[in-house]
N, C-alpha and C positions, 0 to 999 in steps of 0.2 A: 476698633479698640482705640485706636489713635482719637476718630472723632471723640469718643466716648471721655476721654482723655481732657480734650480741649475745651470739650461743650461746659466738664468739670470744670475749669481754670477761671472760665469765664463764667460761670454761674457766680461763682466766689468773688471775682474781683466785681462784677455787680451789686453783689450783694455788700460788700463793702462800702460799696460807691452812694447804694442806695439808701444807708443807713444813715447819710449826711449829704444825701440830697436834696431834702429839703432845709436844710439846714445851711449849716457853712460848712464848705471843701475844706476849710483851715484847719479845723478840730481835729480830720482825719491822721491819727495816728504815722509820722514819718513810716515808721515799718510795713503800713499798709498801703502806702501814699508810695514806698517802693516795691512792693511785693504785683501791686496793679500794673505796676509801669512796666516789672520788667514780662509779666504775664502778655500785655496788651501784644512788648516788641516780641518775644518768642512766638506768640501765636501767628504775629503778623507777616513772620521770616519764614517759620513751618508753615503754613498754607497761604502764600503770596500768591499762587496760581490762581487757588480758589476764593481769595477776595479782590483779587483783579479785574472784577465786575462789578462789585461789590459795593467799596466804599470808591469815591473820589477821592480828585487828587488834591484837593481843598482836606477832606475828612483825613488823609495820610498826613498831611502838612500837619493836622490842630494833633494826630496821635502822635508822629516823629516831635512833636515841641513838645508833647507830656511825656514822652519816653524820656528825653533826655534831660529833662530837668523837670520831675515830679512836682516836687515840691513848691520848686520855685514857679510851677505854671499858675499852679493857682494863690500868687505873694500879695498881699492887700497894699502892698507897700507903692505909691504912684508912678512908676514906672514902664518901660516901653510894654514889661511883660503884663502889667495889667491889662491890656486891651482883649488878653485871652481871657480873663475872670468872667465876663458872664459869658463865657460859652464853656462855663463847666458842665454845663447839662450836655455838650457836644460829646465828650468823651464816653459820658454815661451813655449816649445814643449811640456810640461807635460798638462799644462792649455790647450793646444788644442789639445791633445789629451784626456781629461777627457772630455772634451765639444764633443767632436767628437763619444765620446763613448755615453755620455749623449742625446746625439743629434740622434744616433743611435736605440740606446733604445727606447727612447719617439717615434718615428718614429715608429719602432717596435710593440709598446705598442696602438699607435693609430691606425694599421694597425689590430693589434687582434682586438681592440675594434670596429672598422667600422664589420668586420668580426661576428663580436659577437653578434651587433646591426643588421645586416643584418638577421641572423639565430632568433636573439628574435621575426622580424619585420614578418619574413617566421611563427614562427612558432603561432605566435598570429594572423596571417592571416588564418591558415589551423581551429588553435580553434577556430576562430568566423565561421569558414564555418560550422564546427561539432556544434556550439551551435545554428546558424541557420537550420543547418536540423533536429537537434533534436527539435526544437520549432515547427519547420514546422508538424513533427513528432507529435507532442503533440497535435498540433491544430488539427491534421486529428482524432487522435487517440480520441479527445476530443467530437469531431464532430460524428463519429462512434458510442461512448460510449452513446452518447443523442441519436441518432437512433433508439440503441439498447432498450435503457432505454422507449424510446415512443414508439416499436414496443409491448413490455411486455407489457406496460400500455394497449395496443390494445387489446393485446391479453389477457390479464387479465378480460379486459371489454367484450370481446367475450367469454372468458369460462364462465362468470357469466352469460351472459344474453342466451348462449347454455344452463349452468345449469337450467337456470329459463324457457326456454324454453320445458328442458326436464320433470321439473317437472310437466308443465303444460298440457302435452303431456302424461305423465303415468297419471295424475290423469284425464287425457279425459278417456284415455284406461280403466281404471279400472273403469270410469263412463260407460263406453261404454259396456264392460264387462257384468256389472252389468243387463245390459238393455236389454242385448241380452240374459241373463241366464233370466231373466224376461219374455222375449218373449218368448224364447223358452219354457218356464214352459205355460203360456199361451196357446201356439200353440199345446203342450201334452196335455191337461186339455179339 
């Protein structure tokens, strides 16, 4: 957004620039002759990192003398300042070139982010696969665990009614025992 911002400022003060570029700088309007200037210095103060490659320090020197005295850079008047007059086409090359760089960058910038976005969209695709096999996972495991849980129950209910079984099974035997030591005492007698 920022670039988007900037790329703005400086289409416009181009486009200002370019409207009296072939022409004479002179005509150009004071208010636009300061509106460029102070565009050129905010741009050049907000991304000094990213035009620190950029322009030289000749191309800074000819922007720092039209920032600070617009008007007067480009004075017809015979003076020390006129030796900058025909390198008004410099300024207009600085502006397209900060734009060119600007324009670069943002390019740049959207080109990681599509990349970035692409890698977010892969990797929250593989997560929801892993969060659906482990749900899948969970169901089965869930499924299992009541199986398990109602096989106990089964089998819980079978050792009691074996237990009640067996009790009922030693107290025949020991009835039975009983009856047969009985007999037997009878059948000696």
């Amino acid at each position: 957004k920022d670039l988007l911002e900037s790329i703005s400022a400086l289409k416009a003060a181009v486009t200002v620039l370019s409207k009296h570029h072939g022409g004479s700088l002179l005509q150009i309007p004071r208010t636009h002759m300061m509106s460029v200037a102070a565009t050129l210095q905010y741009q050049m103060r907000k991304h000094a990192s990213l035009l620190e490659g950029t322009l030289t320090p000749s191309e800074r020197r000819v922007a720092a003398a039209f920032v600070q005295a617009p008007q007067d850079y480009f004075d017809a008047a015979p003076t020390f300042k006129q030796s900058y007059a025909p390198q008004s086409g410099e300024i207009f090359g600085i502006l397209g070139q900060m734009k060119e760089t600007f324009e670069a960058n943002l390019a740049a910038s959207q080109k990681e982010e599509q990349t970035n976005q692409k890698a977010y969209e892969d990797l929250k695709a593989a997560k929801e696969e892993e969060i659906a096999a482990g749900q899948e996972q969970l169901e089965k495991k869930t499924e299992q665990l009541a199986d398990t849980d109602e096989k106990l129950s089964n089998a819980k209910t079978d050792i009691e009614d074996t237990k009640a079984s067996l009790t009922a099974d030693e107290q025949f035997l020991a009835m039975l025992k009983e009856k047969c030591s009985m007999t037997d005492k009878e059948w000696e007698e």
